[in-house]
C-alpha positions in Angstrom: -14.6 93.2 -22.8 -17.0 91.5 -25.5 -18.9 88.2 -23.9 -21.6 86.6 -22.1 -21.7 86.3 -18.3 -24.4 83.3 -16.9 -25.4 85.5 -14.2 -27.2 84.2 -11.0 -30.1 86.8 -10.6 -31.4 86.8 -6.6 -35.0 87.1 -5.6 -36.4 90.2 -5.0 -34.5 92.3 -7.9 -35.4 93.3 -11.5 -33.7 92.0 -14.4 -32.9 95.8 -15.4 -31.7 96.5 -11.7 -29.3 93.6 -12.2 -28.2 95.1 -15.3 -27.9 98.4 -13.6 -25.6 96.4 -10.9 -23.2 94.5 -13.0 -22.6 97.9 -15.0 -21.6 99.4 -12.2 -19.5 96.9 -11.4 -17.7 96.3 -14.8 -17.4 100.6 -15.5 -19.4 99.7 -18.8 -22.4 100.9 -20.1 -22.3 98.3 -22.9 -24.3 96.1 -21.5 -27.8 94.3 -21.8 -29.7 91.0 -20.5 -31.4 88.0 -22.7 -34.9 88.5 -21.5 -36.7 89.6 -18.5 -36.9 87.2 -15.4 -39.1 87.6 -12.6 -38.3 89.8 -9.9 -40.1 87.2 -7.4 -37.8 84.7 -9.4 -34.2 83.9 -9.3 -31.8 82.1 -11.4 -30.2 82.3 -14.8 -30.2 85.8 -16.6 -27.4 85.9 -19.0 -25.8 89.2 -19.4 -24.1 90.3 -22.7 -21.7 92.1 -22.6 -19.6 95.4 -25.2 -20.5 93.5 -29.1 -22.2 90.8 -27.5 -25.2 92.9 -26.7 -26.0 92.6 -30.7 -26.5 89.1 -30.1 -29.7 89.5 -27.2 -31.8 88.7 -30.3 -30.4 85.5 -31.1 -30.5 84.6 -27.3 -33.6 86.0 -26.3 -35.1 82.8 -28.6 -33.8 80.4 -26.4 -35.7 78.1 -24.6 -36.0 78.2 -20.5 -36.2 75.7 -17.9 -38.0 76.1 -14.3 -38.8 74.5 -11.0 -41.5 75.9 -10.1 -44.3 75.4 -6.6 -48.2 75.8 -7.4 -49.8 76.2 -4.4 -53.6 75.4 -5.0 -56.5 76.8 -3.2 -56.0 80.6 -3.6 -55.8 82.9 -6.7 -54.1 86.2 -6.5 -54.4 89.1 -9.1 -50.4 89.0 -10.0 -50.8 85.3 -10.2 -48.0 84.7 -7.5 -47.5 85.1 -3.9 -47.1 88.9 -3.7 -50.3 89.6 -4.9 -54.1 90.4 -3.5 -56.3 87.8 -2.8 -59.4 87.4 -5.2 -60.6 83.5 -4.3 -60.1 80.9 -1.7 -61.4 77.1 -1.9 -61.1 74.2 0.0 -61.2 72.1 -2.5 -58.9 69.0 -1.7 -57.8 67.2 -5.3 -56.8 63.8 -5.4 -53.3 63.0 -6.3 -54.4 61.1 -9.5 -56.4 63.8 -10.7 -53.8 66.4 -10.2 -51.6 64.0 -12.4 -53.8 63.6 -15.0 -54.2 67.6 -15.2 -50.8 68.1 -15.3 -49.9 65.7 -18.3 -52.8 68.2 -20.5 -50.0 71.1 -20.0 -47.7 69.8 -22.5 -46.6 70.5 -25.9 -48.2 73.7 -27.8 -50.5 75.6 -25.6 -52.7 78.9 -26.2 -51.8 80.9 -22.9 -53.1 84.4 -22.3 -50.1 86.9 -20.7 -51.0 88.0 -16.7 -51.8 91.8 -16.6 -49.2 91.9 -14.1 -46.0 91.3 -17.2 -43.9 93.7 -18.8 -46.0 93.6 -21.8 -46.6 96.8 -23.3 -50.0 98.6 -24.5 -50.1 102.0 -26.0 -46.7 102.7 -25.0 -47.4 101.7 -21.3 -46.6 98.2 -19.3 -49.3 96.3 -18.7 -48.4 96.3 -14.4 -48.6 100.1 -14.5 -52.1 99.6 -15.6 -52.6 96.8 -13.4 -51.6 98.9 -10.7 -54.2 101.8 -11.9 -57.0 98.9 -11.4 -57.5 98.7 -15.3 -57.4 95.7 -17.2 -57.0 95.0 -20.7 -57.8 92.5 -23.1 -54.7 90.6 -23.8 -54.0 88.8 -27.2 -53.9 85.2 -26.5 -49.7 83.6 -27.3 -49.1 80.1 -28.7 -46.5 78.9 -26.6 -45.0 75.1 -26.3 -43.9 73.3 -22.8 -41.1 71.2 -24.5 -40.8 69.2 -20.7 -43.1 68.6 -17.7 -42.6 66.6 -14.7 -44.0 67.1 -11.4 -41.1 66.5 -8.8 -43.7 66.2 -5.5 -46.9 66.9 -4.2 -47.5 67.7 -0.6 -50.5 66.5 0.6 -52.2 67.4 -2.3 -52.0 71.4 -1.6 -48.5 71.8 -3.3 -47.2 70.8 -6.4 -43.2 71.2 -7.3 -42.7 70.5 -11.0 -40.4 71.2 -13.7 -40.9 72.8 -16.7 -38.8 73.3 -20.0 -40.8 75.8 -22.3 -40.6 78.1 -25.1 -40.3 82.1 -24.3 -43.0 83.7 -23.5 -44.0 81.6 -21.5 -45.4 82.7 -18.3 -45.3 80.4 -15.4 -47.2 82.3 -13.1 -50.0 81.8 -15.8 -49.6 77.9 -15.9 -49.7 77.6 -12.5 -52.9 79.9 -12.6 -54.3 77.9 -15.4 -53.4 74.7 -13.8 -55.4 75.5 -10.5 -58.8 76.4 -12.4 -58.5 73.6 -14.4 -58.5 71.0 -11.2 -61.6 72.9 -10.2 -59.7 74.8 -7.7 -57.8 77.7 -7.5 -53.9 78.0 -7.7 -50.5 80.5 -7.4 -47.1 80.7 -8.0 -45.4 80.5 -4.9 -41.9 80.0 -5.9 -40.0 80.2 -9.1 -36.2 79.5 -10.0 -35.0 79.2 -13.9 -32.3 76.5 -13.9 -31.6 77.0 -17.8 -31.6 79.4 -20.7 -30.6 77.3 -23.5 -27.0 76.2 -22.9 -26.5 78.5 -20.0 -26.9 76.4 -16.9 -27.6 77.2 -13.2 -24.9 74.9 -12.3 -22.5 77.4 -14.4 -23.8 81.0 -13.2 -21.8 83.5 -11.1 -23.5 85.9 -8.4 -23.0 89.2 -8.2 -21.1 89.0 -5.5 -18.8 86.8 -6.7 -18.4 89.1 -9.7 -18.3 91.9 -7.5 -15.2 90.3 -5.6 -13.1 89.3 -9.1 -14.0 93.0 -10.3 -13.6 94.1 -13.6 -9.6 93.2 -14.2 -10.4 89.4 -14.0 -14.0 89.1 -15.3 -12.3 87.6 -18.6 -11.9 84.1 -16.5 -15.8 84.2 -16.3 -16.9 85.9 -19.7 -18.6 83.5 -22.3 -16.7 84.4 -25.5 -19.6 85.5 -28.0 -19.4 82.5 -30.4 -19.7 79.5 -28.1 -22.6 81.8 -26.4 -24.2 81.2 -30.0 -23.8 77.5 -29.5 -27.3 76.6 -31.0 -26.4 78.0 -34.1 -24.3 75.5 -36.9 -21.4 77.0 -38.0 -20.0 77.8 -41.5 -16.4 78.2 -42.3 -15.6 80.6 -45.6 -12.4 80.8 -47.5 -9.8 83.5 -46.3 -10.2 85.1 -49.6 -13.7 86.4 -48.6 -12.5 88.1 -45.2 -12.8 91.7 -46.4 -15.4 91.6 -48.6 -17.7 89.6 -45.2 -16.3 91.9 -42.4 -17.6 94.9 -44.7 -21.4 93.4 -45.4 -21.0 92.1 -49.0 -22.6 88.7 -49.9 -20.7 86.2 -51.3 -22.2 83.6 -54.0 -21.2 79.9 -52.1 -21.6 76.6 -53.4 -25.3 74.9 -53.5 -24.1 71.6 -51.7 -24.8 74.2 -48.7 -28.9 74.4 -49.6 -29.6 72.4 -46.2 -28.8 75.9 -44.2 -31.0 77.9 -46.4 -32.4 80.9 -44.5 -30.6 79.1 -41.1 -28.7 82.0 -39.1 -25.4 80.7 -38.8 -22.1 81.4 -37.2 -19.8 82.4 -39.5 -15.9 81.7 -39.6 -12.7 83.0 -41.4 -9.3 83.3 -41.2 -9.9 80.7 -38.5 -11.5 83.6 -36.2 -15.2 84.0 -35.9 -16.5 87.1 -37.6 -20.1 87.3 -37.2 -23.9 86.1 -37.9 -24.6 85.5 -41.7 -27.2 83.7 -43.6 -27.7 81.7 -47.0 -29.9 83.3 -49.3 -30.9 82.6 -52.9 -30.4 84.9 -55.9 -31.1 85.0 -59.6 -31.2 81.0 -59.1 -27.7 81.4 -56.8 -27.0 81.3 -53.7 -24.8 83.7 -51.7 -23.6 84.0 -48.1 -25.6 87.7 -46.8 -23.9 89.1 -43.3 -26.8 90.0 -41.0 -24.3 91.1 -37.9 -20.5 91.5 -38.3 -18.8 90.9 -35.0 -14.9 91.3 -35.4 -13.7 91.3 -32.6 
């Protein structure tokens, strides 16, 4: 049992209780998820799964895709709708303005993580302090919305917009952000992810649905691990290679292959895909280095 499942995570559960549940489920304890989602969120979490948890890595640098609601005229300390009340305004923006605002949160941003995230300091997550009534100063992250596009406005107090962004990137912040800057304030008040890369809402499984195929036919759902990695290019290697790859030795390739220099890349042989290898150049060569060798 070595895939990827495009699970549907509900509202109102952690990403490591989901993990927790599909375990359960599947009698493994192989198992891991692609980056935290918002337990006030749901939507895509993919799920690897036996060898495909040695992929997270290559997943967890995916970008993600939202629909998102920023209510404006209230800011709350967890930047959503489950938190405290700090502020209230009145303040009614114009339609245009909230536009023009808008359109400014696109391509690379500076964004400075919530205290309410998962982040770690000294050993402890950032909430857990948050929850002590400290706060710390956070490192400002360079982050890039890749897609923006407000969907509708209701009567200028709600925005619903889509958003296609780098990870890292925290919504709840934008949406925070996004509210100060139209001289107001502003919250998250509802959040779904509709896409991790090439994992699509429109392709994810519930966990009830899981639950009711059970482990014997979870193979009709599981993402094999290679088209999971379908961002990466491929490269195909002569059989001759097989052993040496499958037990980590480089190989010296030809240079017509400089354009993947340094590229991770999906690596095939014997017409079976064996695992995550880069080019690399030595002594004025270049060779084929296995970074994860995934047999299967």
């Amino acid at each position: 049992m070595d895939g990827v499942i495009n699970l549907f995570k509900p509202k109102g559960m952690t990403s490591h209780d989901a993990v927790k549940v599909i375990r359960k489920i599947l009698k493994t304890n192989k198992i891991g998820h692609t980056g935290t989602l918002d337990p006030n969120a749901s939507g895509v979490l993919p799920i690897c799964i036996g060898k495909a948890t040695r992929i997270v890595e290559y997943l967890h640098e995916l970008d993600k895709e939202y629909i998102a609601e920023l209510t404006l005229g209230v800011m709350t300390d967890t930047q959503d709708s489950e938190g405290r009340v700090l502020a209230c305004s009145d303040k009614v923006v114009d339609e245009k303005r909230i536009y023009d605002v808008m359109e400014k949160y696109k391509g690379d941003l500076i964004q400075i993580p919530p205290m309410y995230s998962a982040i770690k300091y000294k050993g402890k997550k950032l909430y857990e302090l948050a929850r002590e009534g400290k706060t710390i100063d956070r490192q400002p992250r360079n982050i890039r919305i890749y897609e923006q596009k407000i969907l509708n406005i209701n009567d200028c107090k709600s925005i619903i917009f889509y958003v296609r962004c780098s990870k890292g990137t925290y919504i709840r912040t934008l949406c925070n952000d996004i509210g100060l800057d139209l001289g107001t304030y502003g919250y998250m008040s509802f959040l779904i992810r509709t896409g991790v890369g090439n994992f699509k809402i429109s392709d994810s499984y519930s966990i009830e649905y899981i639950n009711t195929i059970g482990k014997d036919n979870v193979d009709k759902i599981l993402i094999p691990i290679d088209k999971a990695l379908n961002h990466l290019d491929e490269f195909i290697v002569e059989e001759k290679f097989y052993n040496k790859l499958i037990n980590g030795n480089m190989i010296e390739v030809k240079p017509t292959n400089i354009n993947f220099l340094n590229d991770n890349l999906k690596i095939y042989c014997k017409n079976r895909f064996i695992g995550i290898g880069r080019l690399v150049t030595k002594d004025l060569s270049l060779f084929l280095k296995m970074d994860k060798v995934l047999v299967i």
